[in-house]
C-alpha positions as CSV (number, residue, x, y, z in Angstrom):
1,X,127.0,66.2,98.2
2,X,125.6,67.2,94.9
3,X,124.6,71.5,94.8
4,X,121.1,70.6,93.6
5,X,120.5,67.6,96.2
6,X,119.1,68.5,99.5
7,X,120.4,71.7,101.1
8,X,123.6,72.8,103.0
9,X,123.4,74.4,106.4
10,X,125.7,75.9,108.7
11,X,124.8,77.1,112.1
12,X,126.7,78.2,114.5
13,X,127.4,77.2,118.1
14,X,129.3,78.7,121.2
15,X,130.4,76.8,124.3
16,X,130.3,79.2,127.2
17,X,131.5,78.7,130.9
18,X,133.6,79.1,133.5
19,X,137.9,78.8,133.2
20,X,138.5,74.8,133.5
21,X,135.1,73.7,133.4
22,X,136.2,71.4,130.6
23,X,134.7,73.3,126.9
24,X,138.2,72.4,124.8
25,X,138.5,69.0,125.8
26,X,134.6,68.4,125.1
27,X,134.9,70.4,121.9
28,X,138.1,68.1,121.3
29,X,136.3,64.9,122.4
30,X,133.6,65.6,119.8
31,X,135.1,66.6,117.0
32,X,138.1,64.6,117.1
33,X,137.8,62.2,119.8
34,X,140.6,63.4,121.3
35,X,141.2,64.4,125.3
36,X,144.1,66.3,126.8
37,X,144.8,65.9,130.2
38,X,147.5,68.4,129.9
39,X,145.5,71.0,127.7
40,X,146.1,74.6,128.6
41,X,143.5,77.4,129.3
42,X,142.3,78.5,125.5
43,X,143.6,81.8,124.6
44,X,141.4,83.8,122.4
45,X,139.1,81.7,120.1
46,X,139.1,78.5,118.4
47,X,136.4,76.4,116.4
48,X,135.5,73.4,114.7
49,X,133.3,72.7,112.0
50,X,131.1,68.9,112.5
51,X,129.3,67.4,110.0
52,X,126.0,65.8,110.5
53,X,123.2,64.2,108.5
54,X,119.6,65.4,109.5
55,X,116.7,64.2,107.4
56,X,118.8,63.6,104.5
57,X,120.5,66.9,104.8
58,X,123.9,68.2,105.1
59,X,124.3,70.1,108.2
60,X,127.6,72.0,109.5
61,X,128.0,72.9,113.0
62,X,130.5,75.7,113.6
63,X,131.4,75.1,117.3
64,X,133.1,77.9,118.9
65,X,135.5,77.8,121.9
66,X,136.7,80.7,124.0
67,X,138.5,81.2,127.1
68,X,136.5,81.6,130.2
69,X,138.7,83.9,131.9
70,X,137.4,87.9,132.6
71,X,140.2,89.1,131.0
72,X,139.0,87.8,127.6
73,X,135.5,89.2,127.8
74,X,136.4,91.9,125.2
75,X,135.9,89.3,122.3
76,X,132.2,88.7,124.0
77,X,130.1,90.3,120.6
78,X,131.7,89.0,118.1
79,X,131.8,85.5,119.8
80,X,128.2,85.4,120.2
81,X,127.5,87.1,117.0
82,X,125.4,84.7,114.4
83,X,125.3,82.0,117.1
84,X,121.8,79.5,117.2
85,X,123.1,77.3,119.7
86,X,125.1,77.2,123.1
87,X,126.7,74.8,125.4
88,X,126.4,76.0,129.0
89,X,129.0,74.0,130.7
90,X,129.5,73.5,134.1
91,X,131.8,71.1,136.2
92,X,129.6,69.3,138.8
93,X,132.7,69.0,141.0
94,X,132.9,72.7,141.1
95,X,130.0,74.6,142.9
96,X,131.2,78.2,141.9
97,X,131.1,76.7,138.0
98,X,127.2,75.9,138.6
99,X,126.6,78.9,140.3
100,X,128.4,81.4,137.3
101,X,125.6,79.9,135.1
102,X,122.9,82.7,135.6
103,X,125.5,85.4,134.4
104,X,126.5,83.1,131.3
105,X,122.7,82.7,130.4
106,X,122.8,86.5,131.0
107,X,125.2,87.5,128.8
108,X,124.2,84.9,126.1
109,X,120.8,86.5,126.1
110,X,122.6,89.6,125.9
111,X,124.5,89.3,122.9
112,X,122.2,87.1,120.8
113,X,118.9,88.6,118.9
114,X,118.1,85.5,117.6
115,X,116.6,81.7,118.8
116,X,119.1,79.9,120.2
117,X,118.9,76.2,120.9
118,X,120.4,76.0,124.6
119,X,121.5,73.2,126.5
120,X,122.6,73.1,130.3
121,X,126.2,70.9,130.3
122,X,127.3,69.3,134.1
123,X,130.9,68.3,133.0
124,X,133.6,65.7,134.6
125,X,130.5,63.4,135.9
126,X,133.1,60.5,135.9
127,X,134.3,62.7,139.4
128,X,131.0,61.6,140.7
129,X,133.1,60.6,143.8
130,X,133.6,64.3,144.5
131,X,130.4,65.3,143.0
132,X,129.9,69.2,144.3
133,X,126.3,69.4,142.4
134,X,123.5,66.9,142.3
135,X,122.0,65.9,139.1
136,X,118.5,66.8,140.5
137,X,120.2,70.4,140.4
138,X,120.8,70.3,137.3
139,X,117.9,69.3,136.1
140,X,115.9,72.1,138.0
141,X,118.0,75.0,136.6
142,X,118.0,73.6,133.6
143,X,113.7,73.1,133.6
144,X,113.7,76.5,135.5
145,X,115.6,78.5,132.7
146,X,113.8,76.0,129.7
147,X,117.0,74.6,128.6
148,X,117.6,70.9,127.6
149,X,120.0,69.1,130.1
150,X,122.7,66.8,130.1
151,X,126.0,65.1,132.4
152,X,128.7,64.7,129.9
153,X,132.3,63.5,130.8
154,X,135.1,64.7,128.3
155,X,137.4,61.9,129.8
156,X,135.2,59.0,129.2
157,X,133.2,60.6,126.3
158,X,129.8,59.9,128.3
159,X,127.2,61.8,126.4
160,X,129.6,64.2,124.4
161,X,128.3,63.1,121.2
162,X,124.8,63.2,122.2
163,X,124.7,66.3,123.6
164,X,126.3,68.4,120.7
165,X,123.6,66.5,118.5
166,X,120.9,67.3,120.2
167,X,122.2,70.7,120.0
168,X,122.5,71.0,116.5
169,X,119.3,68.9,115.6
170,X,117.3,71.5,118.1
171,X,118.9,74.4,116.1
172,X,117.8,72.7,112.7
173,X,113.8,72.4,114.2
174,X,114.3,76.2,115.3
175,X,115.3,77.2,111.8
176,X,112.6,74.5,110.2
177,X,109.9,75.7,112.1
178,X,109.2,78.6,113.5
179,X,112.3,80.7,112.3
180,X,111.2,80.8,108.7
181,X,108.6,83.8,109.3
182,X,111.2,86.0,110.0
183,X,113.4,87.8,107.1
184,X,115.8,89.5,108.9
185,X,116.4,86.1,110.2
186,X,116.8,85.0,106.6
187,X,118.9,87.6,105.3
188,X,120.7,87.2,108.6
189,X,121.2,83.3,108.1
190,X,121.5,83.6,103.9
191,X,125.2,85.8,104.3
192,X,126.4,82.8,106.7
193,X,125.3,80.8,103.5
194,X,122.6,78.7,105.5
195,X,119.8,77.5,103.3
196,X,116.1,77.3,104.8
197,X,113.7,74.0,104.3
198,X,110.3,75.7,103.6
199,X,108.3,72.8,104.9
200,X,108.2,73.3,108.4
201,X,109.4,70.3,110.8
202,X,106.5,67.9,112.1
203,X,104.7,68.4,115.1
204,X,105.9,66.0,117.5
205,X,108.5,68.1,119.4
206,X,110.3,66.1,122.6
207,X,112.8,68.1,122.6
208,X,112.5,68.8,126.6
209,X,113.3,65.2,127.9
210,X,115.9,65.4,130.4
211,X,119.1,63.1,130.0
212,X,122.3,62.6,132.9
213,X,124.7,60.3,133.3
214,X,125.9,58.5,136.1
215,X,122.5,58.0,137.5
216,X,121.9,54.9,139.2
């Protein structure tokens, strides 16, 4: 991409959740097609950086990955720190998963002082044969708590693809639209190097429409 064609952003993204709910192997499916039945619990932190074209613009996702365990909750701030997006991500064959979301949304709001593009993630819906949470419960929380929703499965790649998109687009409407009257939010955004489009998005937002998989 030429410097003086279009503009270059990069946002960053955190995927948040319980231990084993499945956030390396969807960050893996995304951004490299790639699934481990064997992977091992993440230690620490790990990220990828995605490429995608919005509008004719170059836009970089920075998708961070942490472990889930307690033990690594020391690296909480800087994790979250910068972040305008998050994948909440649960496994809908795992009821204690669904129910640790409140405390993830918790912390999230927590650590982040800026807009952040959120989506609710049930996980492993290709275990729909030991399905512990209903899609209809998924979609309540996530209408309850305003965040978008989506069933993805890592294993089969249902939705992966779609849902880190819808992310990242929502992020790029956030910073389009509304974010732009802020300038702490631009001298926050300008040392990440993320350029600003000064001419708002258009009007028509449907960024709330719910989306699952494995519905019948």
């Amino acid at each position: 991409m030429e410097d003086d064609e279009g503009e270059e952003y990069l946002f960053k993204v955190v995927i948040i959740g319980d231990s084993a709910v499945g956030k390396s192997n969807l960050l893996s499916r995304y951004a490299r097609n790639e699934f481990n039945m064997n992977s091992k619990a993440t230690i620490g932190v790990e990220f990828q950086t995605q490429s995608m074209d919005i509008d004719g613009k170059e836009v970089k996702a920075q998708i961070w990955d942490t472990a889930g365990q307690e033990r690594f909750r020391a690296v909480t701030s800087a994790y979250y720190r910068g972040a305008v997006g998050a994948l909440i991500v649960y496994d809908i064959s795992r009821r204690t998963t669904f129910e640790s979301v409140g405390r993830w949304l918790d912390e999230l709001n927590t650590h982040s002082d800026t807009t952040v593009a959120r989506m609710l993630v049930g996980n492993k819906c290709d275990l729909g044969n030991i399905r512990d949470v209903s899609i209809e419960e998924g979609k309540a929380l996530a209408e309850s708590e305003g965040l978008f929703f989506m069933e993805t499965s890592a294993l089969d790649s249902t939705n992966v693809k779609t849902a880190f998109e819808m992310v990242i687009r929502e992020i790029y409407n956030n910073v389009s639209r509304k974010v732009l009257n802020s300038d702490s939010y631009k001298a926050e955004l300008s040392v990440n190097r993320v350029s600003l489009v000064n001419n708002g998005a258009d009007g028509s937002n449907q960024n709330q429409s719910k989306f699952s998989c494995c519905s019948r």
